[in-house]
C-alpha positions as a LaTeX table, in Angstrom:
\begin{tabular}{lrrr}
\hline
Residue & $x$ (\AA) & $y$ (\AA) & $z$ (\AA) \\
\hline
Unk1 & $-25.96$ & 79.33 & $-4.17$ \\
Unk2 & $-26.09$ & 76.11 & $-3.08$ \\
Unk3 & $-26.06$ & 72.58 & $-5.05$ \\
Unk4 & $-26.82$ & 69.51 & $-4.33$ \\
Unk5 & $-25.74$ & 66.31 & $-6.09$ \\
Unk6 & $-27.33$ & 62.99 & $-5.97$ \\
Unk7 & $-27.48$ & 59.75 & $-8.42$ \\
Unk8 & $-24.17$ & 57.84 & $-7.00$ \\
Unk9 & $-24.10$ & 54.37 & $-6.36$ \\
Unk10 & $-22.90$ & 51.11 & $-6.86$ \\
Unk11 & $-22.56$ & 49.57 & $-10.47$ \\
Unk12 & $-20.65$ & 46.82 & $-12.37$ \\
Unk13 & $-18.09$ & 47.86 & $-14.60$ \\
Unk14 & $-19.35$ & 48.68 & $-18.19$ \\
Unk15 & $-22.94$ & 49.90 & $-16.50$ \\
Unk16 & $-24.50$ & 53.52 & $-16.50$ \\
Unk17 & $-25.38$ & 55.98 & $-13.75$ \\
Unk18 & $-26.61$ & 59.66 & $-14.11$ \\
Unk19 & $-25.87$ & 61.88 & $-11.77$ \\
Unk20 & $-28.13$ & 65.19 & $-11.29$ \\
Unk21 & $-27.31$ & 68.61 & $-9.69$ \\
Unk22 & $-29.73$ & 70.43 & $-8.41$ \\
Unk23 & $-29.05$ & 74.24 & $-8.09$ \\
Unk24 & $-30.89$ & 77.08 & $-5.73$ \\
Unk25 & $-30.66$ & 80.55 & $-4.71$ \\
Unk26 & $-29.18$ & 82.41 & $-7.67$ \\
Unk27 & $-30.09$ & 82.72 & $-11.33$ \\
Unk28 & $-28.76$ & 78.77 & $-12.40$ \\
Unk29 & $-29.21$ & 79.52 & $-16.06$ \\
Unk30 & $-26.87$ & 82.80 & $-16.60$ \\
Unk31 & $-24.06$ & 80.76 & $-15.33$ \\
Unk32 & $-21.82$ & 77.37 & $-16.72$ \\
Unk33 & $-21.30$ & 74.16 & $-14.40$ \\
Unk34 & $-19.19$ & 71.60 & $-14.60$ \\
Unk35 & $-18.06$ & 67.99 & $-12.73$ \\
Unk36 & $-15.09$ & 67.11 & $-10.92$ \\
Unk37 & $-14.10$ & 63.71 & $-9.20$ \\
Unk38 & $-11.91$ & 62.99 & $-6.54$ \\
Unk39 & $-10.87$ & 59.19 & $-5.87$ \\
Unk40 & $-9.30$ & 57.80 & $-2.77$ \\
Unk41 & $-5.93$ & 59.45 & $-2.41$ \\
Unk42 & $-6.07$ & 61.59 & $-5.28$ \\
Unk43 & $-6.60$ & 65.23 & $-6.02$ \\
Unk44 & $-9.85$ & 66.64 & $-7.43$ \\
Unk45 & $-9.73$ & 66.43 & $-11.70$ \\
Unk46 & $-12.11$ & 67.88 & $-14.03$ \\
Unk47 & $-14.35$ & 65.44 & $-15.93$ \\
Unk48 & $-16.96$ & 67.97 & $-17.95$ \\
Unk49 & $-18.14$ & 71.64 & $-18.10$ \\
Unk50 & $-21.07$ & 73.24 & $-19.98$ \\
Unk51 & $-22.22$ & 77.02 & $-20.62$ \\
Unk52 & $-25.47$ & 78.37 & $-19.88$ \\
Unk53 & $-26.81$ & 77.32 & $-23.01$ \\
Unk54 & $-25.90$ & 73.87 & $-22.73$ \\
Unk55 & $-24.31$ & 75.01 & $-26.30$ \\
Unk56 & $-21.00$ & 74.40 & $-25.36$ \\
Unk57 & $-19.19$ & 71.45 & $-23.35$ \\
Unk58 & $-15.75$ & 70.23 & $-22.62$ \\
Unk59 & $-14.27$ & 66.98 & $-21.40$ \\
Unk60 & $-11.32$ & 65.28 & $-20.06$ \\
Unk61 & $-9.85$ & 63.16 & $-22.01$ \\
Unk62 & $-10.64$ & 60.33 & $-19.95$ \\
Unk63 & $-14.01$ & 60.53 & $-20.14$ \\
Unk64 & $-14.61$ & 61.73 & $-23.72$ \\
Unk65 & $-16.97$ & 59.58 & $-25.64$ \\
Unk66 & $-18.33$ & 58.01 & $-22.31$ \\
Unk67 & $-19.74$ & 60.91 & $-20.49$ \\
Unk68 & $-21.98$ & 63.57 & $-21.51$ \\
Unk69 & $-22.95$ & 66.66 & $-19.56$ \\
Unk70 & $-26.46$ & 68.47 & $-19.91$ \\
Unk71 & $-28.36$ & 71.10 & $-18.18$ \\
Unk72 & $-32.02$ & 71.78 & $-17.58$ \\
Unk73 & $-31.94$ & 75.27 & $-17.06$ \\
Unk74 & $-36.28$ & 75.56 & $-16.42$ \\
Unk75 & $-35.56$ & 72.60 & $-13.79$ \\
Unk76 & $-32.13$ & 74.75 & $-12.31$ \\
Unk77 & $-30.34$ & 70.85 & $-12.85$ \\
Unk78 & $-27.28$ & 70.01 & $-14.42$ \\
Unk79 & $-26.74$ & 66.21 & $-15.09$ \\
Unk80 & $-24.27$ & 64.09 & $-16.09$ \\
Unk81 & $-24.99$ & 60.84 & $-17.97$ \\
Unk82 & $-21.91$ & 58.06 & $-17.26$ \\
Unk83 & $-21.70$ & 55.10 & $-19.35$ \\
Unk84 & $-19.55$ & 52.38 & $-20.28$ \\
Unk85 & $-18.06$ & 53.28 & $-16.94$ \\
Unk86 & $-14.81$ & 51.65 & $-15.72$ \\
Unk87 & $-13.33$ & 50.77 & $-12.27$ \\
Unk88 & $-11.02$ & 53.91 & $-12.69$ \\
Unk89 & $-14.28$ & 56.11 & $-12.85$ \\
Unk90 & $-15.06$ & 55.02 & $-8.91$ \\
Unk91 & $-14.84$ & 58.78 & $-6.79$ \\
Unk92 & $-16.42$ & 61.20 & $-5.38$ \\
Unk93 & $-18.37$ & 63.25 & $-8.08$ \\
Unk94 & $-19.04$ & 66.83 & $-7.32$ \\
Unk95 & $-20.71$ & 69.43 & $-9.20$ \\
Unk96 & $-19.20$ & 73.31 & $-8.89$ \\
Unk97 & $-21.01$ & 76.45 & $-10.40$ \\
Unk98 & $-18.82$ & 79.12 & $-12.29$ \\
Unk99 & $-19.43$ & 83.18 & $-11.96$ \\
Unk100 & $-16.75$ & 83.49 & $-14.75$ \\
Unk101 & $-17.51$ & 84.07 & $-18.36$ \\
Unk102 & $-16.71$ & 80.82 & $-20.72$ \\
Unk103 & $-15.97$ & 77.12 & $-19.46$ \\
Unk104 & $-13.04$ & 76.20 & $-16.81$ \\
Unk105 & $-11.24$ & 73.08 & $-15.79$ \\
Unk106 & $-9.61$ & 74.57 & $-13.59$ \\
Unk107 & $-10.86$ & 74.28 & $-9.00$ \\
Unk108 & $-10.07$ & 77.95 & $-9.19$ \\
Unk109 & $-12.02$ & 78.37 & $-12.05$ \\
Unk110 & $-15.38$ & 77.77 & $-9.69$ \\
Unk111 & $-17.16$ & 79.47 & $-7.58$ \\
Unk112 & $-19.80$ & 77.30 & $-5.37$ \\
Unk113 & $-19.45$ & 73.92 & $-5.35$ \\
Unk114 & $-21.83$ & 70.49 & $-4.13$ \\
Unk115 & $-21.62$ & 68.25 & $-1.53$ \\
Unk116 & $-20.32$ & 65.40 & $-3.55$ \\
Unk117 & $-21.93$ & 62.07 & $-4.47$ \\
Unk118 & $-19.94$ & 59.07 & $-4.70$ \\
Unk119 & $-20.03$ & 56.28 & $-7.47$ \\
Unk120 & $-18.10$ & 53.02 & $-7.15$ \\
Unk121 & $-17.69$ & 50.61 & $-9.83$ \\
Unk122 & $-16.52$ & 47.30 & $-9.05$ \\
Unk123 & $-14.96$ & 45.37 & $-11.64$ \\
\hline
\end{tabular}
């Protein structure tokens, strides 16, 4: 499997960015995603999963209400839309496919993960 993320950038603090995944070489719709985020200095966190359906999603707390993740499952492209975003959002952004059954916020919990894109937000 491979991913690939794109959609990072520069914005102002309180702006929007959606960031895509686009997923190839196994069967992208039998299978949940999710987003993690890794700022300077810090370990990877969690930000948002969704199943296969797109019927179910999960968030971290920090981002609930700001963030919402979706899937395109004829396009094989997961996306998450980011607004309202704050200067404690800036960080890598990486998206990670899951073999398991159910949703994970757990590193372990994934199986093939993205290249990373990275978002800054300047205050």
């Amino acid at each position: 499997v491979q991913l690939q993320a794109s959609g990072g950038g520069l914005v102002q603090a309180g702006g929007s960015l959606r960031l895509s995944c686009a997923a190839s070489g196994r069967t992208f719709s039998s299978y949940a995603l999710g987003w993690f985020r890794q700022a300077p200095g810090a370990e990877r966190e969690f930000v948002a999963a969704i199943n296969w359906s797109g019927g179910k999603t999960n968030y971290a707390d920090s981002v609930k209400g700001r963030f919402t993740i979706s899937r395109d499952n004829a396009k094989n492209t997961v996306y998450l839309q980011m607004n309202s975003l704050k200067p404690e959002d800036t960080a890598v952004y990486y998206c990670a496919l899951r073999l398991g059954i159910g949703l994970s916020i757990a590193i372990a919990g994934y199986d093939y993960w993205g290249q990373g894109t990275k978002v800054t937000v300047s205050s």
